[in-house]
BALOBA-1460 file (C-alpha; in Angstrom, 3 decimals):
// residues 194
<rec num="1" residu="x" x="68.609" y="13.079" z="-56.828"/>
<rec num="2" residu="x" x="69.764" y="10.513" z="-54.462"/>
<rec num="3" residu="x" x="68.608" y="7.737" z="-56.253"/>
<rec num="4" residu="x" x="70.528" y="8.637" z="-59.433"/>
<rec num="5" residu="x" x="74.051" y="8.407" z="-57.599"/>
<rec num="6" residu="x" x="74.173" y="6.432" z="-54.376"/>
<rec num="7" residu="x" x="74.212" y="2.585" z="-54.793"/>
<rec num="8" residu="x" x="72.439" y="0.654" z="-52.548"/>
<rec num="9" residu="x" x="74.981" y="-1.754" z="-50.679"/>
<rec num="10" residu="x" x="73.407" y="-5.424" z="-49.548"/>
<rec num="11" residu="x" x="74.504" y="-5.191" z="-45.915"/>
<rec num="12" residu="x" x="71.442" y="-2.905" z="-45.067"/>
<rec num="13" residu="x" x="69.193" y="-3.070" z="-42.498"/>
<rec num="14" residu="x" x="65.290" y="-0.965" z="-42.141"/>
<rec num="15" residu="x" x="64.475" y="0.824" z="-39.205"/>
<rec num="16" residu="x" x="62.331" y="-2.166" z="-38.261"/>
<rec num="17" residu="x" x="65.189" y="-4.583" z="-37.446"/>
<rec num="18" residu="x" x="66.439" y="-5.767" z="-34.413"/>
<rec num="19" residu="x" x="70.053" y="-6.133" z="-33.111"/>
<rec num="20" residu="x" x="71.228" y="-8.098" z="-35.655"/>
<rec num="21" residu="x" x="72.510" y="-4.984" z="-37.357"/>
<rec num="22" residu="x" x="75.144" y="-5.140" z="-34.333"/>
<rec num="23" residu="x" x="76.674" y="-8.443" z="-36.470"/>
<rec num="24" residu="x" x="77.467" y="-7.269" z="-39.147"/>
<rec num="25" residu="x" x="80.852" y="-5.624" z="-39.100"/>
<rec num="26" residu="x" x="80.258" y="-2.620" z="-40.995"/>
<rec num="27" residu="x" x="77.445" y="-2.014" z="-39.341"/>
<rec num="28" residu="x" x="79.521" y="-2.423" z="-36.046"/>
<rec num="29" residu="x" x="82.390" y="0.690" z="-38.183"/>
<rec num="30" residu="x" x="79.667" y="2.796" z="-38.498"/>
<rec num="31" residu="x" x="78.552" y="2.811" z="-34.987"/>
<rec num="32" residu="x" x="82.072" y="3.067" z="-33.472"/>
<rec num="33" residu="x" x="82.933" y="5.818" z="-35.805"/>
<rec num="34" residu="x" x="78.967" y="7.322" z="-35.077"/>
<rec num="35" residu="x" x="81.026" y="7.971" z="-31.491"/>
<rec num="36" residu="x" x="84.110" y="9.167" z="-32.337"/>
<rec num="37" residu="x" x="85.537" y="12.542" z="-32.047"/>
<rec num="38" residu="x" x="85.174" y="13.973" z="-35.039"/>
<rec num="39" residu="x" x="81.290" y="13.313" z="-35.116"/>
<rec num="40" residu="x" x="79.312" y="12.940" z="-32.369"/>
<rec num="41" residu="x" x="81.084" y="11.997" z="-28.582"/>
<rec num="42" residu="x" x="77.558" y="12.056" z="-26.917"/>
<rec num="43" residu="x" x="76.021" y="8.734" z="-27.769"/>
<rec num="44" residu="x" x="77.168" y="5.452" z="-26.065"/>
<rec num="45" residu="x" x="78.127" y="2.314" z="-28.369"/>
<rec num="46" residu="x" x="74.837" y="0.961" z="-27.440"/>
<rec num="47" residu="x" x="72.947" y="4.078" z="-28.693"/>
<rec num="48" residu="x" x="75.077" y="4.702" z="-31.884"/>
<rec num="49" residu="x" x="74.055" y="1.229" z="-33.141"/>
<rec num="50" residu="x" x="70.671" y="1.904" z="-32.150"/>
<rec num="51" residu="x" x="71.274" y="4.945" z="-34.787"/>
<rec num="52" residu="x" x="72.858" y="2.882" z="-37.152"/>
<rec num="53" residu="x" x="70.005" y="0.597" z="-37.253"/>
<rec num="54" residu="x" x="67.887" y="3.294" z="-39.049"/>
<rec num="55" residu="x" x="70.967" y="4.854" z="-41.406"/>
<rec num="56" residu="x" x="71.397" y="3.204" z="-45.077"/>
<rec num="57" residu="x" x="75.008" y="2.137" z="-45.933"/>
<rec num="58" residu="x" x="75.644" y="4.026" z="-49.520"/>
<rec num="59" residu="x" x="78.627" y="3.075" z="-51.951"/>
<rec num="60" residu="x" x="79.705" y="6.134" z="-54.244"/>
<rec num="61" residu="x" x="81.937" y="6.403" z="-56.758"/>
<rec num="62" residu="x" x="85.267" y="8.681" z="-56.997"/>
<rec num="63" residu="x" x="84.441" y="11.997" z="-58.188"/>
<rec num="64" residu="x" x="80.718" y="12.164" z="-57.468"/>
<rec num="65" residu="x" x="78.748" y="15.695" z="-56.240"/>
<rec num="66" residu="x" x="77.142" y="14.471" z="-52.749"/>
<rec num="67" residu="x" x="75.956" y="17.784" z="-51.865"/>
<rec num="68" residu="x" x="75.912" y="20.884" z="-54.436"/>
<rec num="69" residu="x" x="75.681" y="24.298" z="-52.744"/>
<rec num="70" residu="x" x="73.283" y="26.417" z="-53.388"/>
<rec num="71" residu="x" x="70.748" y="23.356" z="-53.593"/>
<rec num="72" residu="x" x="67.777" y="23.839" z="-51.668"/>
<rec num="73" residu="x" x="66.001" y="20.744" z="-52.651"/>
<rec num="74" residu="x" x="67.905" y="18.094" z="-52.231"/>
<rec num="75" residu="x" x="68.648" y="18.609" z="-48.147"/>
<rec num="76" residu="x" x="67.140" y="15.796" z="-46.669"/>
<rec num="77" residu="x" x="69.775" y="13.745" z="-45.476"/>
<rec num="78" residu="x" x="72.905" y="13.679" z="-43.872"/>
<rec num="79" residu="x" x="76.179" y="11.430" z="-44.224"/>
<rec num="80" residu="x" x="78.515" y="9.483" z="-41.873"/>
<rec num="81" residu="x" x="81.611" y="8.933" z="-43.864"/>
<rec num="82" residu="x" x="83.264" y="5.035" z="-43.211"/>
<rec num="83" residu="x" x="85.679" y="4.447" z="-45.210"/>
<rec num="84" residu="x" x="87.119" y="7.324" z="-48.295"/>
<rec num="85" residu="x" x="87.536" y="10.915" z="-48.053"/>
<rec num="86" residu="x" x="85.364" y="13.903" z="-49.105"/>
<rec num="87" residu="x" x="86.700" y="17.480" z="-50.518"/>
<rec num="88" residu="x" x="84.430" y="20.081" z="-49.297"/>
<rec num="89" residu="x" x="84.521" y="22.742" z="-51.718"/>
<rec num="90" residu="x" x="82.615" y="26.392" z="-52.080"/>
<rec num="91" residu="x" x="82.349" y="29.150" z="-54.703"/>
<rec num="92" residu="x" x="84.585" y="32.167" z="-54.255"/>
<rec num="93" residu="x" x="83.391" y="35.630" z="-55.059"/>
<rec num="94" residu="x" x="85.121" y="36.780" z="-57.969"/>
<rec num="95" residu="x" x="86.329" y="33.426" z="-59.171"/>
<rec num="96" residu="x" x="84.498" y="30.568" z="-61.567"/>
<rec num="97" residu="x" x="85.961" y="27.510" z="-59.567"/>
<rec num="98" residu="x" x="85.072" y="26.579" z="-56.542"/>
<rec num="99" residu="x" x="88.231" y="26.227" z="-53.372"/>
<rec num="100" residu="x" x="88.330" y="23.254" z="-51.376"/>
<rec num="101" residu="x" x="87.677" y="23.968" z="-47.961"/>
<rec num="102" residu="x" x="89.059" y="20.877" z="-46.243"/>
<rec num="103" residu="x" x="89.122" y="17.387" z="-46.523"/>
<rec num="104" residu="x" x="87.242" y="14.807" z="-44.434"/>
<rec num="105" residu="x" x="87.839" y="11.081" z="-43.724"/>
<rec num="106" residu="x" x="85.772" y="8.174" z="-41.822"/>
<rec num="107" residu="x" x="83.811" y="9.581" z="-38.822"/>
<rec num="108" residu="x" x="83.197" y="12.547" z="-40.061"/>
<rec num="109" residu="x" x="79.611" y="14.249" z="-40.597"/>
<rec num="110" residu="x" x="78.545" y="15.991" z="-43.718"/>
<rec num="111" residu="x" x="74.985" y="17.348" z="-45.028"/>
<rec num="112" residu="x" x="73.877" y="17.361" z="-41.076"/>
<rec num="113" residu="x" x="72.878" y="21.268" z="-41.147"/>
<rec num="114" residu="x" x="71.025" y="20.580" z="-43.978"/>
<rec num="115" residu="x" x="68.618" y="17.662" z="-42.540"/>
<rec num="116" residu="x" x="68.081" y="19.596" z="-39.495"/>
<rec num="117" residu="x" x="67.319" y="23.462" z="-41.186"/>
<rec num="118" residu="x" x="66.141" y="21.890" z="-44.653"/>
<rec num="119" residu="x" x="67.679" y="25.153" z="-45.863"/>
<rec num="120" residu="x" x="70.004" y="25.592" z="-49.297"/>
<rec num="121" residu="x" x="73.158" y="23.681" z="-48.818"/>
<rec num="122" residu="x" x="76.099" y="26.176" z="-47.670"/>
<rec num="123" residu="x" x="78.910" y="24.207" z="-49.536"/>
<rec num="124" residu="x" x="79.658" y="21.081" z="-52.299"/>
<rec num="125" residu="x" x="80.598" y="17.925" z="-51.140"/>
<rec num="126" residu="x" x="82.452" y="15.979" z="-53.552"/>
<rec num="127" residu="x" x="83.808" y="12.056" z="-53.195"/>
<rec num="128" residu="x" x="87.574" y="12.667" z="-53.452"/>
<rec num="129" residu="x" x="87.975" y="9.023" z="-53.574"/>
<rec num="130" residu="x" x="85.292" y="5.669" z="-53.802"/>
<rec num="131" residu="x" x="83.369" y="6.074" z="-50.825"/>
<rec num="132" residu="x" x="81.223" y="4.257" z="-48.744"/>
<rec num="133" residu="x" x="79.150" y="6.307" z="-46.272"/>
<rec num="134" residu="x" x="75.743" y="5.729" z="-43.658"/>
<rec num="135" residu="x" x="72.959" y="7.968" z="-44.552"/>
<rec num="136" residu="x" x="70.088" y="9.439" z="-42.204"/>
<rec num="137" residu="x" x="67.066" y="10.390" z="-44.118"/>
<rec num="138" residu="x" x="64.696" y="13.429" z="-42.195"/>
<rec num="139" residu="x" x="62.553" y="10.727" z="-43.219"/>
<rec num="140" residu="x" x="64.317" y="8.219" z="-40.345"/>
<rec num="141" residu="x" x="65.132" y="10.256" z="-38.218"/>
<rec num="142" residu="x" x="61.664" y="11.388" z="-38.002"/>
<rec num="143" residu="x" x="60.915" y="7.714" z="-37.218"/>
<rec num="144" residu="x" x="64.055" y="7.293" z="-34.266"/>
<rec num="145" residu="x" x="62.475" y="10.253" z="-32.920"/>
<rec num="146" residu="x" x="59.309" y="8.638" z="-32.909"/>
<rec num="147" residu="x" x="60.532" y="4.768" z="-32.018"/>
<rec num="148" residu="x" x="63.960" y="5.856" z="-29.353"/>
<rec num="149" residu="x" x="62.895" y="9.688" z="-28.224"/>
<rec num="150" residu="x" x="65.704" y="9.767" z="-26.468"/>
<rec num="151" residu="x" x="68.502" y="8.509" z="-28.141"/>
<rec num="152" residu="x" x="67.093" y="10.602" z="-30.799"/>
<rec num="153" residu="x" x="67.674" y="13.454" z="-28.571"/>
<rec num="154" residu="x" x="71.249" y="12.831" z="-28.065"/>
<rec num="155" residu="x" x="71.573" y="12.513" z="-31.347"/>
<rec num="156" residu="x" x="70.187" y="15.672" z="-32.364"/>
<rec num="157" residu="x" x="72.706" y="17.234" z="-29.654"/>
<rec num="158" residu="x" x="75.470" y="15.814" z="-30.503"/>
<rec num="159" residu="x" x="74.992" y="17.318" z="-34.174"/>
<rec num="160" residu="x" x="74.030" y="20.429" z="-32.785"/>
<rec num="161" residu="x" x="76.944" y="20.820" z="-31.077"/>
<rec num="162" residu="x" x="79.357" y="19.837" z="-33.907"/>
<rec num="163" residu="x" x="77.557" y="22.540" z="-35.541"/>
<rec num="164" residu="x" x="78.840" y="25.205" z="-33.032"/>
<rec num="165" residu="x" x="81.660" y="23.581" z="-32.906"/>
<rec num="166" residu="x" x="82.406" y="24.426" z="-36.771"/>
<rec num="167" residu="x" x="80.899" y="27.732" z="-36.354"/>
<rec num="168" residu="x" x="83.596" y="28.810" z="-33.641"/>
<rec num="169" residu="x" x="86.252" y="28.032" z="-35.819"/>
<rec num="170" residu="x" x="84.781" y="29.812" z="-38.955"/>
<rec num="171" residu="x" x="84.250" y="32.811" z="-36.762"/>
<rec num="172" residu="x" x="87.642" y="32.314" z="-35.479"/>
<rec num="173" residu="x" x="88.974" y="32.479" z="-38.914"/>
<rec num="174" residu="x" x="86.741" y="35.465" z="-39.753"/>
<rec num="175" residu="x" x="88.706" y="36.874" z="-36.969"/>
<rec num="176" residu="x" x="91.901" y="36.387" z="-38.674"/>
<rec num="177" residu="x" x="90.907" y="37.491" z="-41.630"/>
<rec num="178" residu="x" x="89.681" y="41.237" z="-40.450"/>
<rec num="179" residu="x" x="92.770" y="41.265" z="-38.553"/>
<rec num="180" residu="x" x="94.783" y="40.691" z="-41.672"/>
<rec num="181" residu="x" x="92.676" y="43.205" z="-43.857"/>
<rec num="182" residu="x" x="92.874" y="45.615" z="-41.179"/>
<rec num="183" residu="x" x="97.454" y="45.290" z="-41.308"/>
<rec num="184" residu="x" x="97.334" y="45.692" z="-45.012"/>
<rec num="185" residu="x" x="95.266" y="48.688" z="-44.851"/>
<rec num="186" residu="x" x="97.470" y="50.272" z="-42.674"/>
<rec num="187" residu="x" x="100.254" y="48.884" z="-44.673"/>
<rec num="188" residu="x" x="99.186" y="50.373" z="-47.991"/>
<rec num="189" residu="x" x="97.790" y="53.687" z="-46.191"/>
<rec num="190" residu="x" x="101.024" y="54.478" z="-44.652"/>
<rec num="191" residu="x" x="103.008" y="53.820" z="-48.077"/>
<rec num="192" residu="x" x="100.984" y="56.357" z="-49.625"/>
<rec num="193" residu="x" x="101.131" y="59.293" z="-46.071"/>
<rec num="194" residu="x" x="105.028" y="59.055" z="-46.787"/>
């Protein structure tokens, strides 16, 4: 399924290069934003290029279904988002159209839960606008594990940790949300004791 909707973009390098990935400038974008805050904090600039180095830049058209929840097959990769914005959207019960979640810009992560549990995706990723994004195969990351153990290592914290990260805040929200069922209960139960 990749195949059919990424494009390949000429600036990319195989895992067997050598540091003259760090000269080319996206290349260079991709590592800086590899460290920002929104994805992963833990890796120096040395290390994220050493990441980069093994990560395929992808050009995607507007309007195109990176990740389709429910999809259980297609889970072996993740995404670094450069430069666009992706909506990420999920099915409702009780509704035929899916909400959009949020919205995410350059340095975010997507699909990472996916590459590292290989189980059905939990939402749809969809390219709000043309996109151009890094993508980590299991396949290459098997191989950074292999080639930079430790860097590799990092990495796989750093995700890990943006993963608890996002699960705080849904559970935080969860929160909210029982709270709020619980007020309207009491609302609508003590309309109906008077």
């Amino acid at each position: 399924m990749l195949n059919n909707f990424f494009k390949k973009n000429p600036f990319a390098h195989d895992s067997q290069a050598t540091d003259e990935a760090e000269g080319s400038s996206s290349a260079d974008l991709a590592a800086e934003l590899l460290i920002a805050p929104t994805a992963l904090m833990q890796l120096t600039l040395r290390e994220a290029r050493v990441v980069v180095r093994y990560m395929q830049p992808q050009m995607v058209e507007k309007g195109t279904v990176l990740i389709r929840e429910g999809d259980a097959q297609d889970t072996s990769f993740m995404l670094l988002l450069i430069d666009g914005e992706v909506t990420i959207e999920a099915l409702v019960v009780g509704r035929t159209e899916s909400i959009v979640i949020t919205v995410l810009g350059p340095g975010n992560l997507i699909g990472e839960l996916g590459l590292l549990d290989g189980k059905a995706r939990y939402a749809s990723c969809v390219a709000a606008t043309p996109l151009l994004a890094a993508m980590l195969t299991r396949e290459s990351l098997d191989l950074l594990m292999h080639e930079e153990p430790a860097i590799a290592a990092k990495l796989l914290l750093g995700i890990s940790l943006r993963i608890g990260v996002r699960l705080r805040e849904v559970t935080d929200k969860l929160k909210m949300y029982v709270q709020l069922t619980q007020a309207m209960e009491q609302e609508i139960g003590s309309r109906f004791v008077d």
